[in-house]
N, C-alpha and C positions, 0 to 999 in steps of 0.2 A: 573967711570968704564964704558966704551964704552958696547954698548948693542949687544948681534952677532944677527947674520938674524933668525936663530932659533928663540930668545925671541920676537924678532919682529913682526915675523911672528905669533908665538903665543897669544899675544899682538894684534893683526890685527883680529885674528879670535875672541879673544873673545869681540873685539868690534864688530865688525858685529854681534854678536849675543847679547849682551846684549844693543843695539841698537834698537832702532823700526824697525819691522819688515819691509822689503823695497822687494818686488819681483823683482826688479830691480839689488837687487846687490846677492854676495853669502851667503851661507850657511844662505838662507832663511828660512828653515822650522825651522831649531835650531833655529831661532829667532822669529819665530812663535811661536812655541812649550814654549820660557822661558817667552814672553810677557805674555802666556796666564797662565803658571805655576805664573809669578809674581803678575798678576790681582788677580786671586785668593787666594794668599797668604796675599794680602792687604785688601781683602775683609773679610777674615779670622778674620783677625790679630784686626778687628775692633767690632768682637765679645765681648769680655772682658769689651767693654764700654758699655753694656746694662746690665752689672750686677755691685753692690757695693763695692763688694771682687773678689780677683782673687782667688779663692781656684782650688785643683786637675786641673782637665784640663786647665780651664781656665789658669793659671799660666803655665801651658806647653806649650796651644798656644800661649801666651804674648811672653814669652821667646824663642820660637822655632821661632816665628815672628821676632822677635829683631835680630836674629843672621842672618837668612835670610838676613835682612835689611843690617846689617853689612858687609854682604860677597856682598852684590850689592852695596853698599857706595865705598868698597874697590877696587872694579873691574872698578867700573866707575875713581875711583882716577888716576887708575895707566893706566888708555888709555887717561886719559884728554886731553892728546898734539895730540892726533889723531884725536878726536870732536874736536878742536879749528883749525889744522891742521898746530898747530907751534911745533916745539922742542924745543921750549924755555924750561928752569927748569920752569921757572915764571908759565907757565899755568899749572902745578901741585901745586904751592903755592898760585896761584890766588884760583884756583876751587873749596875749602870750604867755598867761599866766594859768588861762584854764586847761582843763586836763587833756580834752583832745586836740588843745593847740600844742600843748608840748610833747605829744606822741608825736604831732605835724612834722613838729623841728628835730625831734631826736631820729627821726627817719632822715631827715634830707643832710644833718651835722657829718654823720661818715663818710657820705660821697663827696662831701666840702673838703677833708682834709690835705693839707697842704705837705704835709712830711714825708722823705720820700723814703721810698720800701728799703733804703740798706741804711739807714736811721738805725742807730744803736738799741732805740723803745721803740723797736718794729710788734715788737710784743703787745707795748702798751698799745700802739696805733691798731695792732688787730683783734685786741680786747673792746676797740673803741666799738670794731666791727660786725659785733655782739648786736648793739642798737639798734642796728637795722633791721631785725625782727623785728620790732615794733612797727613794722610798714603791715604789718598782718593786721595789726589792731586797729590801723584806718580803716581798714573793710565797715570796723564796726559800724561808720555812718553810711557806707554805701549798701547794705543791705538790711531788708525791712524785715527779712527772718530774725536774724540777729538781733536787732533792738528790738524786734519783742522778747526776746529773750533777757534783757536788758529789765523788759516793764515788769516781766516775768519775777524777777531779783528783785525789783520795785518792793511788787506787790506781796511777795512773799515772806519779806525780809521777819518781819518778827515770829513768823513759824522757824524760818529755817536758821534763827540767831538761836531761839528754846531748844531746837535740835542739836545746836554747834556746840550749845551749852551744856547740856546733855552729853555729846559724845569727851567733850573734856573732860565733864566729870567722872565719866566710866573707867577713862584710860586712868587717870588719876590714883584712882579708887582701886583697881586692878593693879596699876604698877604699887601701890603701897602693900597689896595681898602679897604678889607674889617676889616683890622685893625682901619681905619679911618671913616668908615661909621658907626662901632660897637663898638667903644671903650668900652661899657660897657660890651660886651659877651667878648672881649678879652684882658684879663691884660694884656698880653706883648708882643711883637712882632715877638716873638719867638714860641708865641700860634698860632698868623695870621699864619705864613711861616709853622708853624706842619699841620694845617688846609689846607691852599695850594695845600701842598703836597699829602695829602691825598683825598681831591678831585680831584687833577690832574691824582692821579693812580685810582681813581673812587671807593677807597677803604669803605672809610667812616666809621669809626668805630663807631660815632656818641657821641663819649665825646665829642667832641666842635662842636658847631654847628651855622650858623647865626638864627638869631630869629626875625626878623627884614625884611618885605616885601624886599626891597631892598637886604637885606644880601643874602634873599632866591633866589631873582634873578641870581645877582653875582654867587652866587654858583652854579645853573644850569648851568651857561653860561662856568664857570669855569668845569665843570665835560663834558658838551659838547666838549670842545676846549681841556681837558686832553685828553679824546678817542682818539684824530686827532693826539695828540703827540705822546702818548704810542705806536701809531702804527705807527709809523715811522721807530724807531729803529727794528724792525721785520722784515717788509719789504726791508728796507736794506739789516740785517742780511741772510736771507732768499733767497734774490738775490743773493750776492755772494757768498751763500754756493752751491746752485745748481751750478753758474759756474766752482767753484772747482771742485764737483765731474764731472762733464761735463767735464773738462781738464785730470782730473784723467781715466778716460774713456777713450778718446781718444787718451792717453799715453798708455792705457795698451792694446789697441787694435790695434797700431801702433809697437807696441812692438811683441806682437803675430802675424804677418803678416809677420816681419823680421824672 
């Protein structure tokens, strides 16, 4: 059944609004206004995981959350071809498949379950209830700080994969030192590389530790040379985040001129 311009149009508006809010395009404030109504309703909705039982309210905000979730799963389904910006059917049969459709669904599947609480795998059913943290990561499309942090990742990715690279190689490199100068403080080499790791973030929990003038060395030298790494990836990150909003800036004040 061909679609008329009416549905289309209708269709068009409630993408722009259940879209991130964009000052650039229309019926911005209604897209304002439902990002900020849906932040908060995901912030809500994550109440019910700081207690054991959903009783009275609780149980109303789960469920008032869920259908919420529901009616934004559904809104987003039926514009899919608008965000990909094909008319294919395909990108309505693709889009349960993409990544932030199925953070969509693993947030609303908990509040769905049908088993009840003195169910034998009440365990399992409140392992299920784990999932529902993922209702945090919907924020991701409701705010515009965040996905720049997102373009931020984008744009950084091959500095801070050369650094990821990098920090493997050190722990590596260090747990095969001090795996072989301390054989006796470290049974397996998988204790060396836990040890590594944790002197390289400078954490030091102090269950494993070298005992051994030499070992004591290495591990300074290792918690020195971690600092150097750790801060890499920040500084990175931190550059290009200022040049985004710096771009963001002088798009919106080019735009205000016009």
């Amino acid at each position: 059944m061909k679609e008329s311009q009416k549905q289309r149009k209708l269709r068009e508006k409630i993408y722009r609004i259940i879209e991130v809010a964009d000052p650039t395009k229309e019926d911005y404030e209604q897209s304002q206004r439902y990002d900020t109504f849906m932040m908060i309703v995901i912030i809500i909705s994550l109440i019910p995981l700081a207690f054991k039982e959903d009783t009275g309210i609780l149980f109303v905000i789960d469920k008032a959350a869920a259908v919420i979730f529901i009616i934004d799963y559904l809104l987003r389904w039926a514009t899919a071809d608008l965000r990909a910006g094909d008319k294919s059917v395909m990108t309505f049969v693709t889009y349960p498949f993409t990544p932030m459709a199925i953070i969509d669904l693993l947030s609303i599947l908990p509040s769905l379950t049908l088993v009840n609480e003195g169910f034998k795998a009440l365990r399992m059913v409140r392992m299920l209830r784990v999932a529902m943290t993922v209702r945090v990561l919907k924020g991701l499309r409701h705010s515009r700080n965040i996905r720049n942090l997102g373009v931020v990742l984008q744009k950084s990715k091959d500095s801070l994969l050369a650094v990821g690279a990098l920090a493997i190689g050190y722990i590596l490199i260090s747990a095969l030192v001090i795996f072989n100068v301390e054989p006796e403080t470290f049974d397996t080499f998988f204790d060396a590389v836990y040890w590594a790791t944790i002197s390289l973030t400078t954490v030091g929990y102090g269950d494993i530790y070298a005992v051994s003038h030499v070992g004591r060395v290495i591990t300074m030298l290792s918690s020195f040379l971690g600092i150097a790494i750790v801060a890499l990836p920040a500084g990175i990150f931190t550059a290009q985040y200022m040049s985004i909003i710096e771009e963001q800036k002088k798009g919106e004040k080019q735009e205000a001129e016009e």
